[in-house]
N, C-alpha and C positions, 0 to 999 in steps of 0.2 A: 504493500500500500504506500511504504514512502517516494518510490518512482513517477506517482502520479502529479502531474504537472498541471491540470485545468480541473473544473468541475461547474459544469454551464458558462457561465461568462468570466467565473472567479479565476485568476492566477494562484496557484499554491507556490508559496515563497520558501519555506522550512518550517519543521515540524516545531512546534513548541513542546508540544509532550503527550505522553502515553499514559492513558485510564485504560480502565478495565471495560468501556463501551468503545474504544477505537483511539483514534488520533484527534491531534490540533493542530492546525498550521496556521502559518504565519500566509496573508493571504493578502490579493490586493481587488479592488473593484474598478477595473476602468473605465466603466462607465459613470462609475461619481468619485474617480482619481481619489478613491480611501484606503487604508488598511484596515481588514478587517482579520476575524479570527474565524476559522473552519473549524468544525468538528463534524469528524467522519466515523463511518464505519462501513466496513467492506459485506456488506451483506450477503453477497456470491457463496462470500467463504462458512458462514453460518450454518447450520444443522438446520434442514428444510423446516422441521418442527418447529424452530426458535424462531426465521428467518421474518413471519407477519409479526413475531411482538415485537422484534429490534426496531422495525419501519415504526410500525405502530408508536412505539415510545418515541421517535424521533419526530414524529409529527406532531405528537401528544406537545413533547418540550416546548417545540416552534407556536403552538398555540396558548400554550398556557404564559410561556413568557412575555408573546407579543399582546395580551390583555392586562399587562404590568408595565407602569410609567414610572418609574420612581427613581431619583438619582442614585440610589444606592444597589440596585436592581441590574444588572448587565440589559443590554439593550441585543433582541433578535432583530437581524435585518429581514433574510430571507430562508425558506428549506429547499430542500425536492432532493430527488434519487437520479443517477445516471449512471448506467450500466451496471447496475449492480453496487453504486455507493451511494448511499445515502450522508449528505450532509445539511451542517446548520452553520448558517451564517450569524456572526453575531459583533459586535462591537469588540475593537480590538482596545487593552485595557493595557497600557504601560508601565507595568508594574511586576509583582511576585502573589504567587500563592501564599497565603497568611502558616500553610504550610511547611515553609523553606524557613520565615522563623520562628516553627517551633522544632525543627526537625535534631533531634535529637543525634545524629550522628555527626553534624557540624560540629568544629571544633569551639565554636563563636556561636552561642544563642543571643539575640538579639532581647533585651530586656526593654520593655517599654515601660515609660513612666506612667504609675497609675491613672493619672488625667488622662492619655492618649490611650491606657488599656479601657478604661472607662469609654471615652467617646467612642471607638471603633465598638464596642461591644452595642452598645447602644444605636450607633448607625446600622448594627446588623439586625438589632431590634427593631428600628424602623421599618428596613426592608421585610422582614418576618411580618410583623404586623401588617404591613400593607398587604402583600401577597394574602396572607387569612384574610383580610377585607373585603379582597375579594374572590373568594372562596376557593384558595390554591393551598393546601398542606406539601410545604417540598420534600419531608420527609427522609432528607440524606445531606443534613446542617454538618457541614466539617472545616476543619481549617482549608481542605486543598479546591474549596466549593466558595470559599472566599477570596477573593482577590482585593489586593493591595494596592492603589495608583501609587507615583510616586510621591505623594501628600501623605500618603499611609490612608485612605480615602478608600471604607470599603465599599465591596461590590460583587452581591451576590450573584451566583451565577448555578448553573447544572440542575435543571429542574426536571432534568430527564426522569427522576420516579416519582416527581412531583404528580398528587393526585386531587383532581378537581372532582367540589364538592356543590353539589344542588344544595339550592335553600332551605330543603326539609333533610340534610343528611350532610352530619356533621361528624363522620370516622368514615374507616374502609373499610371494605369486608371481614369480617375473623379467616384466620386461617395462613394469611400471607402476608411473611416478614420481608420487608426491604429498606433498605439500607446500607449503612457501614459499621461491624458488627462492636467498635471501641465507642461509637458516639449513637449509638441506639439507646431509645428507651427502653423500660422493663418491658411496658406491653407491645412493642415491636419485636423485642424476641420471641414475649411467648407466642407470636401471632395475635393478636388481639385487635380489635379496631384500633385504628389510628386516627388523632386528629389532631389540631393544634398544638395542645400540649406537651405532644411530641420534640415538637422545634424549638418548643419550650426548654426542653430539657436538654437537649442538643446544644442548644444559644448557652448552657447554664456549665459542663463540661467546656465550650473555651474560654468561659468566663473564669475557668478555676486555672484554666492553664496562664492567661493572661497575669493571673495573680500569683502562682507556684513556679509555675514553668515546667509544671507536670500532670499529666492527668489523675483523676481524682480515682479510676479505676483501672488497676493494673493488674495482668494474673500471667502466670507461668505457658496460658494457654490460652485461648478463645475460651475454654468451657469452662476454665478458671476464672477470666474477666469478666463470661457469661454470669457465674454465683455472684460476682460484687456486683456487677451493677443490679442485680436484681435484689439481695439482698443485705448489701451491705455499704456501709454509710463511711464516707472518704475522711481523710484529716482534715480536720478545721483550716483553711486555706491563712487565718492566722496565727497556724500553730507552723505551720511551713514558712511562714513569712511574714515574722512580728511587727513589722513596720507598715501594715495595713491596720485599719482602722475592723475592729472583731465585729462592726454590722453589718461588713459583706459576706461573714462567715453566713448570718442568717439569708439571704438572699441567698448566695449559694446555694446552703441547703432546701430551700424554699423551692428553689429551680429544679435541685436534682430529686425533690420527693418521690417518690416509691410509685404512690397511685397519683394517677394525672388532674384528679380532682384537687388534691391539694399544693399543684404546683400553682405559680400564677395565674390568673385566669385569660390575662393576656399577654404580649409581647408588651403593650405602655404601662402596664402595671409594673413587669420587670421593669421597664426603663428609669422608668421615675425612682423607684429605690432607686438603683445605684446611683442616680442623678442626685439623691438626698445623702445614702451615703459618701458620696464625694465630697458634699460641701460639708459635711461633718455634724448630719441630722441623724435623730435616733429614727430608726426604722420602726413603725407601729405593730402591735403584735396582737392577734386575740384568740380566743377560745378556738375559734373557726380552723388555726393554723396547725398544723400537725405537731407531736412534741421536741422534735429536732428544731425546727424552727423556733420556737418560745423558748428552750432551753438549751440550746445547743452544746455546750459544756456536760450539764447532766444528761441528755440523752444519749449521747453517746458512749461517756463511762458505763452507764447503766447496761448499752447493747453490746459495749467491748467486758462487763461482766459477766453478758449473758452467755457469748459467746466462747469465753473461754470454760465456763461450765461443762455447755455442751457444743464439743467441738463437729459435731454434728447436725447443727440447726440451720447451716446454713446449705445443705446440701441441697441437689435439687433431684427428685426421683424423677427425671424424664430416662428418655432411651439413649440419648447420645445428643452431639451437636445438631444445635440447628442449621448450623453452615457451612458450609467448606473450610477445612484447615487450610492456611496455608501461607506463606512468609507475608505476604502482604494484610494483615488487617486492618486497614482502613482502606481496601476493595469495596466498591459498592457490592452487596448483593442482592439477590430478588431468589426467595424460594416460598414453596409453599408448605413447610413442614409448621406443624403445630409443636410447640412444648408447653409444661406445666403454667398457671399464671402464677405471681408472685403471692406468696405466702400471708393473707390476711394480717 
C-alpha cells in the first residue's frame, strides 16, 4: 500500500503513520492547492467476511465527523473507494500525537505544566461534549486519537468506531466491545451498552496521565489491566505527585468511577471542576457521589484493606480474554465477545 501515488484527484506525499485500520499520508489537493491528511485502507486485501464492515466504518467516520464543527474536532474534507482503497480525506494538523509525549520509551517525557495539562484536557472536553451534543459517542478516546498543533492546541480526530445515537437511544447494543483495551471502560469490556460516559472515562485516564505521567491502570497483561480497570481503584494522582492541589484526586476519581452512573454526567461538568480546581476552588461533594469521591483517602485504605484480606476478590470468573493479546495494547479493537459485568 505504500507505493500508491494518487487516490481520485488527491497526490499521496509520504506516509505519516500506521494504525491498526491502514495508513496516513501526507497528501496534497490540487485542486484547492492544500495539504491534507489521507487515511486508507486496502480493502482488496481484507477477509471477504470483514471487507463491507471496513467500507462500512469508513463511510460511517466521513459522516459522523462531517456533522461536527468544532475547533477542537479535526475537520473531514472528502471519502470514497478506488480500486479496492478506500480513503478519508481530512485536514492536515501540524503537529504530534498527544501520544509521542507520553510515550514511554523516549528517553525525554515531555512534562507539561498543570495550567497547559488543564486546558488541553479540557479542550478535549469541549470537543467530547460537542460531538454527545450531537449525538456521536467516539468511543476509542486515547492519547494517539489526539493530536497536538504546534500551540499544543488539541484536536480530536478517529471516529472511525464512533457510534451515532437516535434521540430515543442513548448506549449501543450489549454484547460488543470496541475500543483500545488500556483506555476502555469497565462496561466496554464487559460488552455492555455504551454511551457517553464512556468518553467520560477515557477523557479521565489522560487526565491522570497529564498529572503522573503514568496511567492509572497497569497489569503484567491485558487480562491483568482487564481486573484493574474493572475492579480496582488507581493511586491518588496526589500521592504520585504532591505538588498538585489533592481536588483533582477527587475528579479523577469521579471520572474513573466503576459504574457510568456515577461518573460525571457530562463532559462541562468534568470541565468546570478542573477549571475550579485550577484556580484553587474546593470541588462540591454530596450524598449522590460514590464513596471514593467524598472520601478518597478513606476509601481506598478501606478497599486496599479489603483486598489484601482476600487476595481473591478481585478476580474475574469469565472464560479468558476478551481481546486479542498482543505487543501493541493500545490497538483499536472491535469484537463481539461478552464477559462478566463488574462486581456490584
Amino acid at each position: 500500500m505504500t507505493d500508491l501515488k494518487t487516490l481520485g484527484r488527491y497526490q499521496l506525499l509520504r506516509v505519516l503513520g500506521k494504525g491498526a485500520m491502514g495508513l496516513v499520508y501526507e497528501g496534497a489537493d490540487p485542486k484547492l492547492n492544500r495539504r491534507v491528511a489521507i487515511k486508507v485502507i486496502l480493502t482488496s486485501r481484507i477477509d471477504e467476511s470483514q471487507r463491507a464492515e471496513y467500507s462500512s466504518r469508513f463511510i460511517h467516520e466521513a459522516q459522523a465527523v462531517a456533522r461536527l464543527n468544532h475547533p477542537n474536532i479535526v475537520t473531514v474534507y472528502d471519502f470514497g473507494e478506488e480500486n479496492g482503497v478506500a480513503y478519508l480525506v481530512m485536514e492536515m494538523i501540524a503537529g504530534e500525537e498527544l501520544s509521542s509525549y507520553f510515550d514511554e520509551s523516549q528517553a525525554f517525557q515531555l512534562e507539561f505544566t498543570l495550567e497547559d495539562s488543564v486546558r488541553m484536557t479540557c479542550e478535549l472536553l469541549d470537543a467530547v461534549g460537542y460531538a454527545h451534543q450531537q449525538g456521536i459517542v467516539h468511543r476509542d478516546i486515547k492519547p494517539a486519537n489526539v493530536m497536538l498543533n504546534a500551540q499544543l492546541m488539541v484536536k480530536l480526530t478517529d471516529f472511525g468506531v464512533a457510534r451515532m445515537q437516535d434521540v430515543n437511544a442513548n448506549h449501543t447494543e450489549a454484547g460488543t466491545m470496541v475500543g483500545t483495551p488500556s483506555y476502555m471502560s469497565p462496561e466496554q469490556i464487559a460488552g455492555q451498552p455504551v454511551g457517553p460516559r464512556s468518553d467520560i472515562f477515557a477523557v479521565g485516564i489522560i487526565l491522570y496521565q497529564f498529572l503522573t505521567n503514568e496511567k492509572p491502570f497497569r497489569g503484567t497483561g491485558l487480562f491483568d489491566m482487564q481486573q484493574k480497570i474493572m475492579y480496582s481503584q488507581p493511586d491518588l494522582p496526589s500521592k504520585l505527585n504532591p505538588l498538585i492541589n489533592p481536588m483533582f484526586d477527587r475528579i479523577v476519581l469521579r471520572a474513573l468511577a466503576k459504574r457510568p452512573e456515577d461518573r460525571y454526567p457530562t463532559a462541562r461538568h468534568f470541565r468546570d471542576d478542573l477549571r475550579r480546581a485550577l484556580n484553587g476552588e474546593t470541588i462540591a461533594v454530596d450524598d449522590t457521589m460514590p464513596p471514593e469521591v467524598r472520601q478518597p483517602n478513606g476509601f481506598l485504605a478501606r478497599a486496599n484493606a479489603a483486598a489484601e484480606s482476600d487476595p481473591d476478590a478481585t478476580q474475574i470468573s469469565g472464560t479468558g480474554l476478551p481481546f486479542p493479546t498482543g505487543p501493541d495494547d493500545d490497538a483499536t479493537v472491535i469484537t463481539g465477545t461478552n464477559t462478566p459485568a463488574p462486581k456490584p
